[in-house]
C-alpha positions as CSV (number, residue, x, y, z in Angstrom):
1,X,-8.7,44.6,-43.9
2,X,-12.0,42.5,-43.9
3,X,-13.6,42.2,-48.1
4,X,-17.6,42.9,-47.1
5,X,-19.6,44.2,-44.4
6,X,-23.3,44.8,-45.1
7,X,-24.7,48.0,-43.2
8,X,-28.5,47.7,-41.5
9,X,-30.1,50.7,-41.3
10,X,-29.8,51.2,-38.2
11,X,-26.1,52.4,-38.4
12,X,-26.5,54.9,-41.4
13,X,-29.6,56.5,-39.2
14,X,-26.8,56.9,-35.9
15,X,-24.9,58.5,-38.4
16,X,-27.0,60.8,-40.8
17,X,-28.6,62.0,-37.1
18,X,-25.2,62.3,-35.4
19,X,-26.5,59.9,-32.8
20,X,-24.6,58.7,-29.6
21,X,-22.7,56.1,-31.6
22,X,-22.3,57.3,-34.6
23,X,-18.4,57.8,-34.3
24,X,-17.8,54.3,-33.2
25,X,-19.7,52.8,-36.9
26,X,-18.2,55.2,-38.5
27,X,-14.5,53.8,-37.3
28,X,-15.8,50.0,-38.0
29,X,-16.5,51.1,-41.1
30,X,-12.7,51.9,-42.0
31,X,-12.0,48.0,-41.3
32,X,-13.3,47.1,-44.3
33,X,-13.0,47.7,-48.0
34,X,-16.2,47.5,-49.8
35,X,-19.9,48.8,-47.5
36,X,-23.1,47.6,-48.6
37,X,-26.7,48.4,-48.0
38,X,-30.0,47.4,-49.0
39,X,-32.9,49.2,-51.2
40,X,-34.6,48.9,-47.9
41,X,-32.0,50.6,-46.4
42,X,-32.5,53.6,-48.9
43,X,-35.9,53.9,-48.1
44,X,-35.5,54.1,-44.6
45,X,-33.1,56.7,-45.0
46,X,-35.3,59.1,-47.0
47,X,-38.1,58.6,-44.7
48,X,-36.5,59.6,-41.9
49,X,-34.5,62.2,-43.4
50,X,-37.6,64.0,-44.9
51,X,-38.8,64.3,-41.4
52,X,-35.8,65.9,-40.6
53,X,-35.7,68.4,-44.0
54,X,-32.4,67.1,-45.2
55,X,-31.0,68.0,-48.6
56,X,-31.4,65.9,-51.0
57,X,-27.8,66.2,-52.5
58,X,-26.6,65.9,-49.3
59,X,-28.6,62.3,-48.8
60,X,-27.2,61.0,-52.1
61,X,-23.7,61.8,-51.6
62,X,-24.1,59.9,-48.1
63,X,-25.5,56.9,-49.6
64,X,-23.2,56.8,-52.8
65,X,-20.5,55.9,-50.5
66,X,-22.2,52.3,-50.2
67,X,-23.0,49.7,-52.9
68,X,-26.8,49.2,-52.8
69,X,-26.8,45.2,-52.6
70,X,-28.9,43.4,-55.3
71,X,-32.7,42.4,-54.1
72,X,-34.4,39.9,-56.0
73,X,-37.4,37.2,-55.8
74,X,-34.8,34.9,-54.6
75,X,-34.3,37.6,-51.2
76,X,-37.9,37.8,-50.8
77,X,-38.2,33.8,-50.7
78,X,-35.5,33.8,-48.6
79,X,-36.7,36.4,-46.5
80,X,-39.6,34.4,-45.8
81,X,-38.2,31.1,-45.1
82,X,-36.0,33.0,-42.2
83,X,-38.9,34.9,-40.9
84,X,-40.2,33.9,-37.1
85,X,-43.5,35.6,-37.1
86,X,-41.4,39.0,-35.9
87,X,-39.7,42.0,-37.9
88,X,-40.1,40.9,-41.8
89,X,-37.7,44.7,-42.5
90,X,-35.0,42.7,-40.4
91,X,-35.5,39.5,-42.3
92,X,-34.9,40.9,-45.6
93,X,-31.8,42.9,-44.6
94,X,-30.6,39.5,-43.9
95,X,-32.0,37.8,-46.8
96,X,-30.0,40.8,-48.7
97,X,-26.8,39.7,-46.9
98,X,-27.0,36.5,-47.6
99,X,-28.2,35.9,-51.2
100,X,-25.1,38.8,-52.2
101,X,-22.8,36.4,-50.1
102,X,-21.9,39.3,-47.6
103,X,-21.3,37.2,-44.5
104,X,-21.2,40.1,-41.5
105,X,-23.8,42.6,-40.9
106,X,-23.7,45.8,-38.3
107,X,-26.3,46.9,-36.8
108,X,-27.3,48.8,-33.3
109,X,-30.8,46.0,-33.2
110,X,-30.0,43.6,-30.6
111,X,-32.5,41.7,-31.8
112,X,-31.1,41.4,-34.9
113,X,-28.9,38.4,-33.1
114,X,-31.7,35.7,-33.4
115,X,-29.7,35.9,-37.4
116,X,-26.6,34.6,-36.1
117,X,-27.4,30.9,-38.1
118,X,-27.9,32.9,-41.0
119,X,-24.3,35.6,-40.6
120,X,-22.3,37.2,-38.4
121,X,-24.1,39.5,-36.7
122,X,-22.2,42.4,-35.0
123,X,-23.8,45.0,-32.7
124,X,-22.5,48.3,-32.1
């Protein structure tokens, strides 16, 4: 079983909407031992799930099953330095990965593969 796999957004939307892939991040999931997401992450979440009239306590008990990774000055700097005039949200999901030493990130964003200097990028 892998330590640390750091969850984009992406894949807790497929599954909070019970989206086409949804299933298949859910089994990735179950290879590794500790999940983290961003505060990013958890506002993205919210947004969309308050469009959708999702309970609250419902929401929470979804998201306490991750570790919400630290974010810092020191993510936004490196946010910055990584970012290529496109996406900034992307950037400092990666930034988040990479200054809490989580090495792999999932995601469904293809373009999220221009990171691959940065982590492991895997795309469902």
């Amino acid at each position: 079983m892998k330590n640390k796999l750091f969850v984009d957004a992406s894949c807790l939307l497929e599954i909070l909407l019970t989206r086409d892939k949804a299933e298949l991040v859910l089994e990735i999931f179950k290879s590794y031992q500790n999940l983290y997401i961003s505060p990013i992450s958890v506002h993205l979440v919210y947004y969309f799930a308050e469009k959708k009239d999702y309970d609250g306590d419902l929401l929470m008990g979804f998201l306490n099953k991750f570790t919400v990774a630290d974010f810092d000055a020191t993510t936004s700097y490196t946010a910055q330095d990584i970012y290529n005039g496109k996406d900034m949200e992307d950037c400092l999901q990666v930034a988040t990965a990479m200054t809490n030493n989580i090495k792999t990130i999932l995601t469904l964003d293809n373009g999220m593969k221009r990171f691959k200097p940065y982590v492991e990028v895997v795309i469902v």
